[in-house]
mmCIF file as Biopython writes it, N, C-alpha, C and O atoms, coordinates in Angstrom:
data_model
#
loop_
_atom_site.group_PDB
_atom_site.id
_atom_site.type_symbol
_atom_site.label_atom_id
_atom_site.label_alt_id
_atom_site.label_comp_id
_atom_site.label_asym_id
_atom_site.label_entity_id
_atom_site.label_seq_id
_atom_site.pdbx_PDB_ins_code
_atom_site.Cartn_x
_atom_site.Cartn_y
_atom_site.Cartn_z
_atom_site.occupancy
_atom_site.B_iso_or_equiv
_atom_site.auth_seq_id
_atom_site.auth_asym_id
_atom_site.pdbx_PDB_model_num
ATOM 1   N N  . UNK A ? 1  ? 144.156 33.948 25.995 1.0 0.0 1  A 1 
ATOM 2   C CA . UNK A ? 1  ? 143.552 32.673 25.663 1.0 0.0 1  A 1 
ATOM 3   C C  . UNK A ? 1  ? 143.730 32.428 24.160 1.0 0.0 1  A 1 
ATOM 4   O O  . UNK A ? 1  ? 143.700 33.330 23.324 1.0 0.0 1  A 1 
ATOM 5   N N  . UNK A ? 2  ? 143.909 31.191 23.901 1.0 0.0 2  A 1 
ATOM 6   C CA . UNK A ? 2  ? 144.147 30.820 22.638 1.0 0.0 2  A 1 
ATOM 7   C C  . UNK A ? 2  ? 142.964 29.711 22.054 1.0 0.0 2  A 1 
ATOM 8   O O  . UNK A ? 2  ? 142.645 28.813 22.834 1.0 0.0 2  A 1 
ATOM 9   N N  . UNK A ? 3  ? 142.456 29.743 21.009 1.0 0.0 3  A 1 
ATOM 10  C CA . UNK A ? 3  ? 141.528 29.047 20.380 1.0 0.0 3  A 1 
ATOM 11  C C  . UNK A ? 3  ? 142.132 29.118 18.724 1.0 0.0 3  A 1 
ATOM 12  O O  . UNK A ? 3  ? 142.731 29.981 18.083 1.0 0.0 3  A 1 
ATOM 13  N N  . UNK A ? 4  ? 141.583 27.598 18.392 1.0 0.0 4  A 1 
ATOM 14  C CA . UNK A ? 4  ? 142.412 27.022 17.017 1.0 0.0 4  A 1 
ATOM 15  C C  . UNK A ? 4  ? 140.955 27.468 15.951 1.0 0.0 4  A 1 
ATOM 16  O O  . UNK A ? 4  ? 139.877 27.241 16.499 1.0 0.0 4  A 1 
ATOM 17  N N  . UNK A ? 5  ? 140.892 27.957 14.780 1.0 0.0 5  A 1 
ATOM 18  C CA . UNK A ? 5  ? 140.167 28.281 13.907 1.0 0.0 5  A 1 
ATOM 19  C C  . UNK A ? 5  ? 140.251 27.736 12.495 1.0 0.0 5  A 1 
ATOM 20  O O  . UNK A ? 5  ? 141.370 27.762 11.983 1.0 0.0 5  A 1 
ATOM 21  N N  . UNK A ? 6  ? 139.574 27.407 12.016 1.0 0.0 6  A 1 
ATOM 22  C CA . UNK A ? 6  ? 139.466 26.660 10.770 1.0 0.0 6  A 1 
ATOM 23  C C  . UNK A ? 6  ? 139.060 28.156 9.717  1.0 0.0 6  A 1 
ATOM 24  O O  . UNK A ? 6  ? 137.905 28.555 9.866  1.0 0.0 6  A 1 
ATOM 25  N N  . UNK A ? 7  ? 139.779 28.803 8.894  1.0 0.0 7  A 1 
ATOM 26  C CA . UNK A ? 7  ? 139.666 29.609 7.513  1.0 0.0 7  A 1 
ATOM 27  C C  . UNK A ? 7  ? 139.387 29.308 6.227  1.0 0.0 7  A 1 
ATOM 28  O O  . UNK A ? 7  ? 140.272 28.665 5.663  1.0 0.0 7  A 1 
ATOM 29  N N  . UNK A ? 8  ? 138.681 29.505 5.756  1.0 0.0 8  A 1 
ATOM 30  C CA . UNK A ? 8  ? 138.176 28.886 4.266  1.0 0.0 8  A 1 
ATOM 31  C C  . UNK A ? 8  ? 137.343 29.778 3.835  1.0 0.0 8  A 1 
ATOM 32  O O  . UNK A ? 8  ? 136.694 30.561 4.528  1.0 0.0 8  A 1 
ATOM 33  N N  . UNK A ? 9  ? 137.348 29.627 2.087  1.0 0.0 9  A 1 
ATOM 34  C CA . UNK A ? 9  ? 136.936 30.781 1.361  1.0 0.0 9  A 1 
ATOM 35  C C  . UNK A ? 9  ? 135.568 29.977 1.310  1.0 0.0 9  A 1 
ATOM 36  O O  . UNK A ? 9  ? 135.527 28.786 1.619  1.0 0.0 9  A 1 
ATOM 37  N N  . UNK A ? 10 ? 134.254 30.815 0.832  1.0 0.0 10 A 1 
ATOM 38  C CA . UNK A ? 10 ? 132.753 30.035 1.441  1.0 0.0 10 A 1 
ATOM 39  C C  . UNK A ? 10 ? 132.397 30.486 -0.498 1.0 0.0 10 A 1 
ATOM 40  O O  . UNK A ? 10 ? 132.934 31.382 -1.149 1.0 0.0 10 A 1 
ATOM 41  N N  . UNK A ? 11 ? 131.572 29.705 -0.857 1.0 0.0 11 A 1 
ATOM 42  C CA . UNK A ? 11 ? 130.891 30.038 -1.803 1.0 0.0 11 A 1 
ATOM 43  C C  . UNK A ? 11 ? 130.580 31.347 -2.372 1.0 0.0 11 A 1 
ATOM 44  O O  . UNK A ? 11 ? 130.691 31.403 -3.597 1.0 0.0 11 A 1 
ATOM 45  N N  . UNK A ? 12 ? 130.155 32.597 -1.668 1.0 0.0 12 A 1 
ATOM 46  C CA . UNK A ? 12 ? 129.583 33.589 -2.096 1.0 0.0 12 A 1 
ATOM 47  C C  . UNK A ? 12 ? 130.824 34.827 -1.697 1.0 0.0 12 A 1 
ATOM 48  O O  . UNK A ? 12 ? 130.551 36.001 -1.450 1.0 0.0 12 A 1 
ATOM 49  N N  . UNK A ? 13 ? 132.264 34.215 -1.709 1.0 0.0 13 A 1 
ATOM 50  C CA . UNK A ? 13 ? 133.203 35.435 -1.940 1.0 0.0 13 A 1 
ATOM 51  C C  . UNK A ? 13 ? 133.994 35.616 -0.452 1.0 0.0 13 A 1 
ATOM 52  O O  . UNK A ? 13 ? 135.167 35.877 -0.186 1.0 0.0 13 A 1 
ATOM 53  N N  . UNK A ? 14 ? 133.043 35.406 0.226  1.0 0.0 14 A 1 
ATOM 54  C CA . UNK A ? 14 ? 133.859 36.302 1.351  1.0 0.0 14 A 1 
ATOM 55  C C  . UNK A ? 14 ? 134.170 34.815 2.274  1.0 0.0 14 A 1 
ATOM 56  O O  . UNK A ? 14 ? 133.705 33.800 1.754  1.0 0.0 14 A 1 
ATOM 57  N N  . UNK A ? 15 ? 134.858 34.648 3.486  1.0 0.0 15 A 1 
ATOM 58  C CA . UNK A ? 15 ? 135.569 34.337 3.708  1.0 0.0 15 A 1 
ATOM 59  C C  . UNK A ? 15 ? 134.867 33.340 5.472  1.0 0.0 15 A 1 
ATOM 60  O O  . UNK A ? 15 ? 134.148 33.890 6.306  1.0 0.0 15 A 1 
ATOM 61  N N  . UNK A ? 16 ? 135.297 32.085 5.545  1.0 0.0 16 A 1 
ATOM 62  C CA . UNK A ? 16 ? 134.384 31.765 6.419  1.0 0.0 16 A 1 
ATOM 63  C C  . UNK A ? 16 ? 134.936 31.494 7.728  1.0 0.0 16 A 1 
ATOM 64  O O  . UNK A ? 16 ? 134.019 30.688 7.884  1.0 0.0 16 A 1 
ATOM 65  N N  . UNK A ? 17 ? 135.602 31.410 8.856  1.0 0.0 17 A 1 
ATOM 66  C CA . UNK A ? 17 ? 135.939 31.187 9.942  1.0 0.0 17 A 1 
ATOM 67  C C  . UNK A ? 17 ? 135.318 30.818 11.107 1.0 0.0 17 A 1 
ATOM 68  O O  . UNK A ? 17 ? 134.456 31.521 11.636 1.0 0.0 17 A 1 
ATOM 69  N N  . UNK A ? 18 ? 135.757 29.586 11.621 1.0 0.0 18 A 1 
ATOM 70  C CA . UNK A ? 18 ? 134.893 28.979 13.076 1.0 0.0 18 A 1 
ATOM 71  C C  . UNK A ? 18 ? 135.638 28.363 13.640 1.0 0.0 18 A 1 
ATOM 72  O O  . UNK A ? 18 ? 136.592 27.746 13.166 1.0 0.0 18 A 1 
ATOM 73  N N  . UNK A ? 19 ? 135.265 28.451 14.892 1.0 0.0 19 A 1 
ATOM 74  C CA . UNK A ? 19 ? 136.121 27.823 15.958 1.0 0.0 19 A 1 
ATOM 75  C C  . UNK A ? 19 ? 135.699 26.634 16.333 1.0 0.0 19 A 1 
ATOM 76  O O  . UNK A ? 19 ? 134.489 26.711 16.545 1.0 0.0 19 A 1 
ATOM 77  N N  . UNK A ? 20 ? 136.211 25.278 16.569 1.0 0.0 20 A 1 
ATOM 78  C CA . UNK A ? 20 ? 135.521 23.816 16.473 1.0 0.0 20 A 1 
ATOM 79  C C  . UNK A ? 20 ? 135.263 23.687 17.787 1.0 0.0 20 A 1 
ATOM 80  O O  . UNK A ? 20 ? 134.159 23.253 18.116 1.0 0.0 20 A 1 
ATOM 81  N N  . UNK A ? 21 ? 136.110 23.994 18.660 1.0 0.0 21 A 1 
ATOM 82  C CA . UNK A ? 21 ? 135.812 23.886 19.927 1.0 0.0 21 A 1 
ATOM 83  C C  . UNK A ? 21 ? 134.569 24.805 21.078 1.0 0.0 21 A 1 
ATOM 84  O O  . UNK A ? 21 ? 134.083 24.561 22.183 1.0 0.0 21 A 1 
ATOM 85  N N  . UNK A ? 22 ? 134.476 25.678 20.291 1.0 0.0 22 A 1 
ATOM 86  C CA . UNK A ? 22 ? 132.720 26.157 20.581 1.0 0.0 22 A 1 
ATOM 87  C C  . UNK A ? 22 ? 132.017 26.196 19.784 1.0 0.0 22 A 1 
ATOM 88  O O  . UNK A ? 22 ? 132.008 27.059 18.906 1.0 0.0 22 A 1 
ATOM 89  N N  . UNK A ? 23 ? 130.919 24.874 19.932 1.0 0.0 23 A 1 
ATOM 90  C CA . UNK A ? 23 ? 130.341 24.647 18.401 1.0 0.0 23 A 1 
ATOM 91  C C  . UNK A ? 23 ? 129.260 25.930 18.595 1.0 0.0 23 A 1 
ATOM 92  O O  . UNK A ? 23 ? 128.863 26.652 19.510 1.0 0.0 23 A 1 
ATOM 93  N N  . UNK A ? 24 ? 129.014 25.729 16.973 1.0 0.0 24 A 1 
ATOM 94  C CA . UNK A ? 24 ? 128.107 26.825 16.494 1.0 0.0 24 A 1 
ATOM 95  C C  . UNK A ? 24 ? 128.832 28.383 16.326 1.0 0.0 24 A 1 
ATOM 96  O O  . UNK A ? 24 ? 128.195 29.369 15.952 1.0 0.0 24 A 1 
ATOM 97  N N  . UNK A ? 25 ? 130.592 28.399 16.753 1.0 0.0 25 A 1 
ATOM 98  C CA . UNK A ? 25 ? 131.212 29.579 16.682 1.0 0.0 25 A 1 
ATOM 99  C C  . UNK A ? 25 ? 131.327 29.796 15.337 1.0 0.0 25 A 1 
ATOM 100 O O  . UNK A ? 25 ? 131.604 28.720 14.806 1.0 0.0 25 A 1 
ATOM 101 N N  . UNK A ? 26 ? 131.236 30.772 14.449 1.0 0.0 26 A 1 
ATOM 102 C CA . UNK A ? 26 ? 131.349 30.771 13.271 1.0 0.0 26 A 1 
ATOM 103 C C  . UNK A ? 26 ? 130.931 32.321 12.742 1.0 0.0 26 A 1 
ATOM 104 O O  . UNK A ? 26 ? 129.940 32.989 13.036 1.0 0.0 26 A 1 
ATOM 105 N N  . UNK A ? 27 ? 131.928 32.601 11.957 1.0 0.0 27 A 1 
ATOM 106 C CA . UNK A ? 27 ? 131.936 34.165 11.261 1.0 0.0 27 A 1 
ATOM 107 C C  . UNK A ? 27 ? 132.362 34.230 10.079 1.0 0.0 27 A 1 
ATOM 108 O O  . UNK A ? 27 ? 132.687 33.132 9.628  1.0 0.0 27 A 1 
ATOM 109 N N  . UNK A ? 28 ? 132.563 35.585 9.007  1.0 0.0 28 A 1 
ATOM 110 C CA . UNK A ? 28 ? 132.912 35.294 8.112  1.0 0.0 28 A 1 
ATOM 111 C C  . UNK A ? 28 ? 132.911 36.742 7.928  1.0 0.0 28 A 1 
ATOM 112 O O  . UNK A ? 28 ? 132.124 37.419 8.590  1.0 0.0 28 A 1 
ATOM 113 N N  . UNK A ? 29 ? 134.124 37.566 6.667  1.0 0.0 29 A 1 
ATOM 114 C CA . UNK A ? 29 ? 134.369 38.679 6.348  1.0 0.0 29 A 1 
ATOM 115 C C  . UNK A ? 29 ? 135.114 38.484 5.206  1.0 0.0 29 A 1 
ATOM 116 O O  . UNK A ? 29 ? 135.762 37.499 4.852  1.0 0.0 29 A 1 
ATOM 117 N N  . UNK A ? 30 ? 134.851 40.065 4.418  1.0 0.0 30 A 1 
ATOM 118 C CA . UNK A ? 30 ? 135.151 40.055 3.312  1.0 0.0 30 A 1 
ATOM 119 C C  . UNK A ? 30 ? 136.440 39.633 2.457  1.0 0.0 30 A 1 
ATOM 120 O O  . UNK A ? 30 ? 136.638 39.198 1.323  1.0 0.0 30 A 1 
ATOM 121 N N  . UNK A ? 31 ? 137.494 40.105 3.969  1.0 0.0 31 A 1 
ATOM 122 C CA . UNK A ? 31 ? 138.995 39.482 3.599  1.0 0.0 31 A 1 
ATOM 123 C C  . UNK A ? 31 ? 139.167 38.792 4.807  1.0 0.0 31 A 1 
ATOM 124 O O  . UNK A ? 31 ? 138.502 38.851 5.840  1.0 0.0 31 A 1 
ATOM 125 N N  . UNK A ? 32 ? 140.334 38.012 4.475  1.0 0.0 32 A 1 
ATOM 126 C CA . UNK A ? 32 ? 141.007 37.237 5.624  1.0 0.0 32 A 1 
ATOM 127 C C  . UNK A ? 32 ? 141.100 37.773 6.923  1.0 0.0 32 A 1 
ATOM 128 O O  . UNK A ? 32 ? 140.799 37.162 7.949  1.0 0.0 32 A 1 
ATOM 129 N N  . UNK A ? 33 ? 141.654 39.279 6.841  1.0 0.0 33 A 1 
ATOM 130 C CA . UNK A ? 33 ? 142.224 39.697 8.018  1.0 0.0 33 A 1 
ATOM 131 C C  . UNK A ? 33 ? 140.477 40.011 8.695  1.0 0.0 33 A 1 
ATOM 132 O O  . UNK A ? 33 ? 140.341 39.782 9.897  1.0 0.0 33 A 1 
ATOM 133 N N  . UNK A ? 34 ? 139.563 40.381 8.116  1.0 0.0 34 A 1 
ATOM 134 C CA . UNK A ? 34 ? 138.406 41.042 8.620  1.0 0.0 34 A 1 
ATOM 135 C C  . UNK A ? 34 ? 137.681 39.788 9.471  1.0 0.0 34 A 1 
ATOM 136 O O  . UNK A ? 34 ? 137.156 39.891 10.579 1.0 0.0 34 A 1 
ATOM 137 N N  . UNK A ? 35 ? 137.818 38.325 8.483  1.0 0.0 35 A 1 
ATOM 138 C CA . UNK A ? 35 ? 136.922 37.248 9.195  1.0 0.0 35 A 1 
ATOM 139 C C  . UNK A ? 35 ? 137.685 37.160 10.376 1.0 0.0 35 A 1 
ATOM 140 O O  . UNK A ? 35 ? 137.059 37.158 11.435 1.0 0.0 35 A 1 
ATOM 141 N N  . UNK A ? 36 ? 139.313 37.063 10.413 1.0 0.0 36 A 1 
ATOM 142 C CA . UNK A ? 36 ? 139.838 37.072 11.995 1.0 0.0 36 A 1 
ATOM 143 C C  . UNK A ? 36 ? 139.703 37.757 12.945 1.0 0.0 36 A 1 
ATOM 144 O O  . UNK A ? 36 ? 139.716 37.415 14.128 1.0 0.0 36 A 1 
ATOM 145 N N  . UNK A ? 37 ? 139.507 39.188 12.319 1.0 0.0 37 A 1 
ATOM 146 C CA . UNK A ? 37 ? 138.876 39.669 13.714 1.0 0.0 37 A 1 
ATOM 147 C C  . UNK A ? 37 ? 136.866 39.580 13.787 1.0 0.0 37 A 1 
ATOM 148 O O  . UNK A ? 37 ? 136.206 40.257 14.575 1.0 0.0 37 A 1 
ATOM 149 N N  . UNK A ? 38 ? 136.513 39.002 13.191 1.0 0.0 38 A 1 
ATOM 150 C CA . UNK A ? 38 ? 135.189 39.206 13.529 1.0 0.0 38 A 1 
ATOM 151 C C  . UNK A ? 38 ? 135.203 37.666 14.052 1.0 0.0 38 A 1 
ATOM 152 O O  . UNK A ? 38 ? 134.249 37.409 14.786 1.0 0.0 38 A 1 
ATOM 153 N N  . UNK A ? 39 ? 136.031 36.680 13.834 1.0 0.0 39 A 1 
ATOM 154 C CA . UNK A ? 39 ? 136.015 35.292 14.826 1.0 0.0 39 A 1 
ATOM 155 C C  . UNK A ? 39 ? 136.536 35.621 16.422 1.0 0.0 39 A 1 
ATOM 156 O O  . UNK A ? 39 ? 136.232 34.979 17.427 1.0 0.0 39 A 1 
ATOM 157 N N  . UNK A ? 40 ? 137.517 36.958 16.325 1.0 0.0 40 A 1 
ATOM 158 C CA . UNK A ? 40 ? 137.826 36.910 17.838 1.0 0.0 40 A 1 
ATOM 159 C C  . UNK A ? 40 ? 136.758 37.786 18.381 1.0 0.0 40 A 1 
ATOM 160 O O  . UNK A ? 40 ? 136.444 37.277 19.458 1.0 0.0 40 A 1 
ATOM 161 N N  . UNK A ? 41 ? 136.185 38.636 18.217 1.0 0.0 41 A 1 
ATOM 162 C CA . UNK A ? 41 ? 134.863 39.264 18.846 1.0 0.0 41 A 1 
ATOM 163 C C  . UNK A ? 41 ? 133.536 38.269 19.033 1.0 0.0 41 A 1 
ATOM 164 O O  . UNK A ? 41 ? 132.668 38.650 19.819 1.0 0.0 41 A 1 
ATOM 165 N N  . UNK A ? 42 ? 133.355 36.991 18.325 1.0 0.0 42 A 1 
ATOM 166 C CA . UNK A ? 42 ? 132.701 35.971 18.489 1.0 0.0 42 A 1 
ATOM 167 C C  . UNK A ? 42 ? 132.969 34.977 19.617 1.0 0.0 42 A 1 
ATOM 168 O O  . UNK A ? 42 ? 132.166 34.391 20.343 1.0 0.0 42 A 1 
ATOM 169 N N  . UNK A ? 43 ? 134.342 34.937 19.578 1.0 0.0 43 A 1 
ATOM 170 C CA . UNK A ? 43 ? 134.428 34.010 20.261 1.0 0.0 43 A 1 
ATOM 171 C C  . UNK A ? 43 ? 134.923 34.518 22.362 1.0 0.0 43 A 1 
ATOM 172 O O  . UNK A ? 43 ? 135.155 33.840 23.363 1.0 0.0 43 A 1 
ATOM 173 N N  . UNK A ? 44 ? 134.871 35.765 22.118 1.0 0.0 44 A 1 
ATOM 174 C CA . UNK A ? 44 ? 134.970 36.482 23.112 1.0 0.0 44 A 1 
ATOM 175 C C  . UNK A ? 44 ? 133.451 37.049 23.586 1.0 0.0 44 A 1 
ATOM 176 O O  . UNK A ? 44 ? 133.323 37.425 24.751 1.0 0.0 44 A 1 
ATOM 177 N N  . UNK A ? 45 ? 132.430 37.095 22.764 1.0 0.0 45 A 1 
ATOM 178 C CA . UNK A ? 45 ? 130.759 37.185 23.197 1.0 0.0 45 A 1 
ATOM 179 C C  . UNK A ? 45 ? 130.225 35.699 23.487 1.0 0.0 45 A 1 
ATOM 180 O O  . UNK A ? 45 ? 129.244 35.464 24.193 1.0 0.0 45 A 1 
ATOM 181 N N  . UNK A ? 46 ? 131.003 34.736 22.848 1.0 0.0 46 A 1 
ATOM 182 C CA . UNK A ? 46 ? 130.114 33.403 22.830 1.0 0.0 46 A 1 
ATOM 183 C C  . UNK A ? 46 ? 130.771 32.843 24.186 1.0 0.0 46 A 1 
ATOM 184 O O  . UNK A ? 46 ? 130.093 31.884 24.556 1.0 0.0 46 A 1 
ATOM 185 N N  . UNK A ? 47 ? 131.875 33.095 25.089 1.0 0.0 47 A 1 
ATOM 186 C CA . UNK A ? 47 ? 132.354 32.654 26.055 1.0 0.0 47 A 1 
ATOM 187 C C  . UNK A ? 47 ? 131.666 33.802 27.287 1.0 0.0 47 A 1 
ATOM 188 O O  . UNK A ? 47 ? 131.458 33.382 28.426 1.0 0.0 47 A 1 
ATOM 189 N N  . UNK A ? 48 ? 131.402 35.026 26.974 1.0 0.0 48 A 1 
ATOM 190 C CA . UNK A ? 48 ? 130.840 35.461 27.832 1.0 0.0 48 A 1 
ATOM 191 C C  . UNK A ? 48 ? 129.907 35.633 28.156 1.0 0.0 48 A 1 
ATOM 192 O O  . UNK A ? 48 ? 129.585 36.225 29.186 1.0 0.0 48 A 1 
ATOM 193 N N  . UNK A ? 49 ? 129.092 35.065 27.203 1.0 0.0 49 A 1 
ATOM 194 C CA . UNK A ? 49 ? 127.629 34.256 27.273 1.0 0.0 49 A 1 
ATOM 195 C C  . UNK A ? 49 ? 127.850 33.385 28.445 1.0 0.0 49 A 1 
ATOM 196 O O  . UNK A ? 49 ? 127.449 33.557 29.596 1.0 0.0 49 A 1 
ATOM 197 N N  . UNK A ? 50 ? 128.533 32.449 27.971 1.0 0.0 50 A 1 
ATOM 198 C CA . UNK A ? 50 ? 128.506 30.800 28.542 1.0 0.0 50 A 1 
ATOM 199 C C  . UNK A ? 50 ? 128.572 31.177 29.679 1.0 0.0 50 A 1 
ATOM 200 O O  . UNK A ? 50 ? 127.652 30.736 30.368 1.0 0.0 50 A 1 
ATOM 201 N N  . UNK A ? 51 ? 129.742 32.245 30.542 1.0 0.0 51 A 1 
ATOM 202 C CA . UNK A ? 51 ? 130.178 32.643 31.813 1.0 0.0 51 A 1 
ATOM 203 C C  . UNK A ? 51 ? 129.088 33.140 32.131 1.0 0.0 51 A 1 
ATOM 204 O O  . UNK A ? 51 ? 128.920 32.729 33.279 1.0 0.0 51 A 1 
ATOM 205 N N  . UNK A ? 52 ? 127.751 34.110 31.710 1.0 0.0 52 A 1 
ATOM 206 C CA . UNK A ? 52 ? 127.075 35.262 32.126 1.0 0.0 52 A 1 
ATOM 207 C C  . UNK A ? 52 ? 125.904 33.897 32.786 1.0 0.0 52 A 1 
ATOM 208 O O  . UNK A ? 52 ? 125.503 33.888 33.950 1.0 0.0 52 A 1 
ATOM 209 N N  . UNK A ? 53 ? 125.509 32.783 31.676 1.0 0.0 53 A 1 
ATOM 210 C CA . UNK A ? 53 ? 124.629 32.288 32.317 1.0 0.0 53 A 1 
ATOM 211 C C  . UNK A ? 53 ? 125.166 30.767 33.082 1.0 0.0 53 A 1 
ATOM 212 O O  . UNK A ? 53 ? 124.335 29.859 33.113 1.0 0.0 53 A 1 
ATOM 213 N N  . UNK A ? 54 ? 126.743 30.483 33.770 1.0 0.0 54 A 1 
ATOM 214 C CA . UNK A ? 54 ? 127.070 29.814 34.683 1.0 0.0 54 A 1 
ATOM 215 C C  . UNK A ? 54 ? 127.643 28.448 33.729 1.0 0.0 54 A 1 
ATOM 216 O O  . UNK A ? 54 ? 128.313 27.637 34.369 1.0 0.0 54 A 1 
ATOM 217 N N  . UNK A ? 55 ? 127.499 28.251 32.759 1.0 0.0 55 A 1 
ATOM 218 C CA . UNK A ? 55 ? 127.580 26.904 31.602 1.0 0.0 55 A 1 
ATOM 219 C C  . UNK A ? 55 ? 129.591 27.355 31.745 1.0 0.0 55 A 1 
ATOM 220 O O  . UNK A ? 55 ? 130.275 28.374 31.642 1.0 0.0 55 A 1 
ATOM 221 N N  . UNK A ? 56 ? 129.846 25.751 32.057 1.0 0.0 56 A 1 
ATOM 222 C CA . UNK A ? 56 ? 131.316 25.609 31.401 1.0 0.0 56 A 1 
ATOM 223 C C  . UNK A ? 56 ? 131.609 26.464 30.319 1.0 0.0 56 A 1 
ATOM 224 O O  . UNK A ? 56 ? 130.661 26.878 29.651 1.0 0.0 56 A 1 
ATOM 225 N N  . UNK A ? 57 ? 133.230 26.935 29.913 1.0 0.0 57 A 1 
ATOM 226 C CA . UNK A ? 57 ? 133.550 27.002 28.878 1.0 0.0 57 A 1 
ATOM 227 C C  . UNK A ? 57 ? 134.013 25.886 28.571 1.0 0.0 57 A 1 
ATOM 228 O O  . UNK A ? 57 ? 134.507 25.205 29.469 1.0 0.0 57 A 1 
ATOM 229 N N  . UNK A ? 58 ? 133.979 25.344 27.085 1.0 0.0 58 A 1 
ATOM 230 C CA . UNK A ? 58 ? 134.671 24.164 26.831 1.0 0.0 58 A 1 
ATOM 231 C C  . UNK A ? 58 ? 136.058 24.385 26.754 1.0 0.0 58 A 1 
ATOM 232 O O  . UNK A ? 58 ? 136.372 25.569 26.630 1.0 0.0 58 A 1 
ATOM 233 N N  . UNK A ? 59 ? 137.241 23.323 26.805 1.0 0.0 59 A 1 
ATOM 234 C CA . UNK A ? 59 ? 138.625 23.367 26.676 1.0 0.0 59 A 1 
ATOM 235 C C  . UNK A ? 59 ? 139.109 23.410 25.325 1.0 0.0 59 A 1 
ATOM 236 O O  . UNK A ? 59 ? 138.302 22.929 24.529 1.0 0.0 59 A 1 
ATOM 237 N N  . UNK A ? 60 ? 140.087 23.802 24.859 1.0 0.0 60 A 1 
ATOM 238 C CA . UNK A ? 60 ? 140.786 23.915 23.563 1.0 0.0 60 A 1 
ATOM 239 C C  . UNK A ? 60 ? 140.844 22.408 23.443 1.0 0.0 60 A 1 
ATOM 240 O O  . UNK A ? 60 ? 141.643 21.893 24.224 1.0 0.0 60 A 1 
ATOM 241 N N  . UNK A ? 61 ? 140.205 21.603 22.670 1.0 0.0 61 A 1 
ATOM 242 C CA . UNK A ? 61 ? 140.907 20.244 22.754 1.0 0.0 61 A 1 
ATOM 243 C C  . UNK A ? 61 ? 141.190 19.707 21.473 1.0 0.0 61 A 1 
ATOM 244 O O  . UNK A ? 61 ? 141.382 18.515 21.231 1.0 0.0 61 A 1 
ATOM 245 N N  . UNK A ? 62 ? 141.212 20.878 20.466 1.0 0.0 62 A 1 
ATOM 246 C CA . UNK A ? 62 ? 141.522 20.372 18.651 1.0 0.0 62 A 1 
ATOM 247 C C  . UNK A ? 62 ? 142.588 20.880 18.326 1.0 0.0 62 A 1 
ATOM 248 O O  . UNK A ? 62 ? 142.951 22.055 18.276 1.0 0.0 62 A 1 
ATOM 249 N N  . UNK A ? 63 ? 143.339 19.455 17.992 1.0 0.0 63 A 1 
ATOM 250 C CA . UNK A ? 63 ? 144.566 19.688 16.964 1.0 0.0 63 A 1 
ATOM 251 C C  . UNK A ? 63 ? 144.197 20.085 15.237 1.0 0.0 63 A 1 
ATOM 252 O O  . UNK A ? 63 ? 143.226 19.964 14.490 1.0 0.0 63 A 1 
ATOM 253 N N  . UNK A ? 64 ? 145.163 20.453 15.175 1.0 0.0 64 A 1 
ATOM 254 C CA . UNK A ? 64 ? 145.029 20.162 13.336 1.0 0.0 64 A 1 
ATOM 255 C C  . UNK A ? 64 ? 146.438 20.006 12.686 1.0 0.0 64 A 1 
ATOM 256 O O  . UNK A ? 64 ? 147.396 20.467 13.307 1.0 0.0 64 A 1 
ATOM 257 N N  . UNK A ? 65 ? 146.650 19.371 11.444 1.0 0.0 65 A 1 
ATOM 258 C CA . UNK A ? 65 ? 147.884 19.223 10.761 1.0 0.0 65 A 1 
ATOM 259 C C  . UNK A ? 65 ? 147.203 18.788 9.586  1.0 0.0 65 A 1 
ATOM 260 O O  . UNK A ? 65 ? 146.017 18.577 9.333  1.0 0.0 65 A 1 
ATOM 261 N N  . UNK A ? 66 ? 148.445 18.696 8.823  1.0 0.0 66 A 1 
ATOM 262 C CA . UNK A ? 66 ? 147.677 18.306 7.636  1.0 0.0 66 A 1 
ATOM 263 C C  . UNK A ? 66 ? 148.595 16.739 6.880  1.0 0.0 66 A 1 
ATOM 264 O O  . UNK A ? 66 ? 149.775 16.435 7.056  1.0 0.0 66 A 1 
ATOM 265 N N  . UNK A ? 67 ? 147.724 16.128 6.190  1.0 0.0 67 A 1 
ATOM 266 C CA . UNK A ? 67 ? 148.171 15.040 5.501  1.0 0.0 67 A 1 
ATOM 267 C C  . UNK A ? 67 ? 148.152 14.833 3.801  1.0 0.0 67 A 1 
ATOM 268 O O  . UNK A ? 67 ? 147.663 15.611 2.982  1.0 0.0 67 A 1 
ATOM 269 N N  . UNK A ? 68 ? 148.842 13.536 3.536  1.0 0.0 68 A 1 
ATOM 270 C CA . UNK A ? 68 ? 149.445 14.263 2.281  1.0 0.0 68 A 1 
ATOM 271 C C  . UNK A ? 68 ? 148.396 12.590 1.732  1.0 0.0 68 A 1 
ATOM 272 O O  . UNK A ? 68 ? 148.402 11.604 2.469  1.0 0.0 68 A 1 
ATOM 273 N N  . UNK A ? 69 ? 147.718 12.606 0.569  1.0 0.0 69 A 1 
ATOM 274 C CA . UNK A ? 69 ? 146.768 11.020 0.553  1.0 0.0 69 A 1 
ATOM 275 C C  . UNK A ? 69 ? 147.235 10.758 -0.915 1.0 0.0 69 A 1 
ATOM 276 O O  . UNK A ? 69 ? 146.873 9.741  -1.506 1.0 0.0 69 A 1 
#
């Protein structure tokens, strides 16, 4: 399964990552590589939540690209 993640450095150093398409998904680690895996262990508890108590998972439904203004 694939899910799109938004990365950005957060105010206090370390590093912030969330997934838009399950709101409220959201993690953060000291380096890049650490917030990615602590977004995929999130987002693999926050779906097996949803499954454990019968709730849809939502669908991947966010693009992203970027623009130039």
């Amino acid at each position: 399964m694939e899910r799109r993640v938004i990365l950005y450095p957060g105010e206090d150093g370390y590093w912030v990552i969330e997934c838009p398409s399950l709101p409220g998904c959201i993690s953060q680690g000291i380096t890049r590589e650490e917030a990615i895996e602590n977004i995929k262990e999130a987002i693999a508890l926050y779906i097996e939540s949803l499954e454990a108590h019968g709730d849809p998972v939502p669908a991947e439904t966010y693009d992203s690209f970027v623009v130039t203004v």
